[in-house]
C-alpha positions in Angstrom: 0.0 0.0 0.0 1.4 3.1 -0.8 2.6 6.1 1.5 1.0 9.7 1.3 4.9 11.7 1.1 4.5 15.9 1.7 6.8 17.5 -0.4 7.7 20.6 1.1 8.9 23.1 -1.8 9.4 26.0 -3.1 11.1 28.3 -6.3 14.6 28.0 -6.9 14.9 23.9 -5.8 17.4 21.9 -7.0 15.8 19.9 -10.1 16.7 16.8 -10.1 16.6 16.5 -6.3 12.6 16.8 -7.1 12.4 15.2 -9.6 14.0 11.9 -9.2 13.3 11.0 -6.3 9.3 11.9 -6.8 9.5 9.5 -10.3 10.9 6.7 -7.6 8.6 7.1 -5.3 5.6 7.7 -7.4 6.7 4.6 -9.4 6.6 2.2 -6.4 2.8 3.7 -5.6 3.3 6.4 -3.5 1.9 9.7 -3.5 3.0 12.9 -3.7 1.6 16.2 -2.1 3.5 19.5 -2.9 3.0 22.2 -0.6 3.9 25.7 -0.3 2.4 28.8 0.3 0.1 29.1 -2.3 -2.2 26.3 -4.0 -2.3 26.0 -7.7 1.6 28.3 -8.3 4.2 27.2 -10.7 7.6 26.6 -8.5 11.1 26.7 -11.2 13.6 25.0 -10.4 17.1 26.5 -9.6 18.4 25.0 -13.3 15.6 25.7 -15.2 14.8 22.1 -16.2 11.6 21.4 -13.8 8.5 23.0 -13.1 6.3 22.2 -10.5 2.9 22.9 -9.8 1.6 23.3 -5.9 -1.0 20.7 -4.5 -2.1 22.1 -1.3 -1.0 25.5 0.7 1.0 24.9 3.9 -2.4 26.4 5.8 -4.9 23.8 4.3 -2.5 20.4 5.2 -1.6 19.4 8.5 1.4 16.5 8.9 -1.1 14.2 10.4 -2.7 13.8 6.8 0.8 12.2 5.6 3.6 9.3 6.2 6.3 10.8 5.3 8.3 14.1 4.3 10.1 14.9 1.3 12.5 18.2 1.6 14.6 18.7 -2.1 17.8 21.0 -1.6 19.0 23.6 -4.0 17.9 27.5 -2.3 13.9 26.3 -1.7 14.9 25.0 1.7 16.5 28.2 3.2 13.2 30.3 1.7 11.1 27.8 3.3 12.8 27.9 6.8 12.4 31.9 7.3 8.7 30.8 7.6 7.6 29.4 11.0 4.7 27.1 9.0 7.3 24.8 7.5 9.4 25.1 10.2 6.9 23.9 12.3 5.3 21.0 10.3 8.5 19.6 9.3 9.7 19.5 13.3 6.4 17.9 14.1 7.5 14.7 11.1 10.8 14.3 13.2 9.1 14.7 16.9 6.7 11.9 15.5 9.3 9.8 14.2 7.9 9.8 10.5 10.2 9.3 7.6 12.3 12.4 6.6 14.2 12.3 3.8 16.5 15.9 2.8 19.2 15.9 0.6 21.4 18.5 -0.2 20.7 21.7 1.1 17.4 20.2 2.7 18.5 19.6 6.2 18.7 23.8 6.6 15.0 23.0 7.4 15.5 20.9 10.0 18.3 22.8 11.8 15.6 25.6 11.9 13.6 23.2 13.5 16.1 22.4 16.2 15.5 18.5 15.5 19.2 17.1 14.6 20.5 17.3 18.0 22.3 13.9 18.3 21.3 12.6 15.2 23.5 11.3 12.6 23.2 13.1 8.9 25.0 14.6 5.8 24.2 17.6 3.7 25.5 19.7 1.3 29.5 21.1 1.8 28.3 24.5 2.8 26.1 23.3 5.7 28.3 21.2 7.2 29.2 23.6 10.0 25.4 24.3 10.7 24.7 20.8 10.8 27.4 20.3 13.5 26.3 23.6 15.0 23.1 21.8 15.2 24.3 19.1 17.2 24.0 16.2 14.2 26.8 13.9 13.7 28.2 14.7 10.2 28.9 11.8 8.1 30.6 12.2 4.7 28.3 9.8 2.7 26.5 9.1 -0.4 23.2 8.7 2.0 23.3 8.7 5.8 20.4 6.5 7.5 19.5 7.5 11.4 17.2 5.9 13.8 15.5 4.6 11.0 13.6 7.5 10.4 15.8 10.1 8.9 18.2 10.1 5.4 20.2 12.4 4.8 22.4 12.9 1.1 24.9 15.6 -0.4 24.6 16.8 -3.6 22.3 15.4 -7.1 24.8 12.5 -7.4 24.0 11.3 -4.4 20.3 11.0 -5.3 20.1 6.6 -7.0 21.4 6.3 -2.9 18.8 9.1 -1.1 16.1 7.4 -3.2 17.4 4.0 -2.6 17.3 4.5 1.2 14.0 6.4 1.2 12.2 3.6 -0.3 13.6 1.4 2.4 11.7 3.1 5.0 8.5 3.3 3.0 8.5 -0.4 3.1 
């Protein structure tokens, strides 16, 4: 049976971090939600390849309505995490121990939401110093699994390992 995945995103993600992974996971029956702050918008991605169009607005979905989280890197994360709605509902995935899955620049969310604090994870180069800031373990890995709940990845090449990994925890 498939899972219900929020997507939280927003302009400027990194393309393929989208899009990959969401052909994976849509592929194996899951389904996607993509939320930001307004219903029905057009996000670009950071490359210019992918174009996205919004499911749901952050106020009309609550994380209790989903299984999992999906947060793509590229600059959509550090846009999102200046709001305290996405802030908030990705904290309340990682309180609850639901699957996260961030790659890349995608973690910047959860630092925000003060919920790596002991917990093993990777990111992006130029995060590695928040991450650790953070409290989270750095690992330098393709894909970095904790508490079975959380993976973590570095950069678009990392991605046949993030979605690998994610699809594990969907079961």
């Amino acid at each position: 049976m498939g899972k219900n995945i929020a997507v939280v995103l927003t302009d400027y993600f990194e393309d393929s971090e989208y899009t990959e992974p969401a052909q994976s996971f849509k592929e194996a029956g899951h389904k996607l939600t993509v939320i930001e702050k307004e219903k029905g918008k057009t996000l670009k991605g950071k490359q210019g390849q992918a174009s996205v169009d919004v499911d749901a607005s952050i106020d009309e979905v609550s994380p209790a309505d989903f299984d999992a989280l999906l947060i793509p890197g590229g600059f959509s994360p550090d846009i999102l995490r200046a709001d305290q709605r996405f802030v908030s509902f990705a904290k309340s995935f990682m309180d609850e121990k639901k699957p996260v899955f961030a790659i890349c620049h995608g973690p910047q969310l959860l630092i925000t939401a003060k919920t790596l604090d002991g917990r093993s994870a990777t990111g992006y180069t130029s995060i590695r110093v928040d991450l650790e800031n953070a409290g989270a373990k750095f690992q330098d890995k393709e894909a970095v699994v904790c508490q079975n709940q959380l993976v973590t990845s570095r950069t678009p090449d990392d991605i046949p390992a993030f979605t690998r990994e994610s699809l594990n925890l969907l079961g």
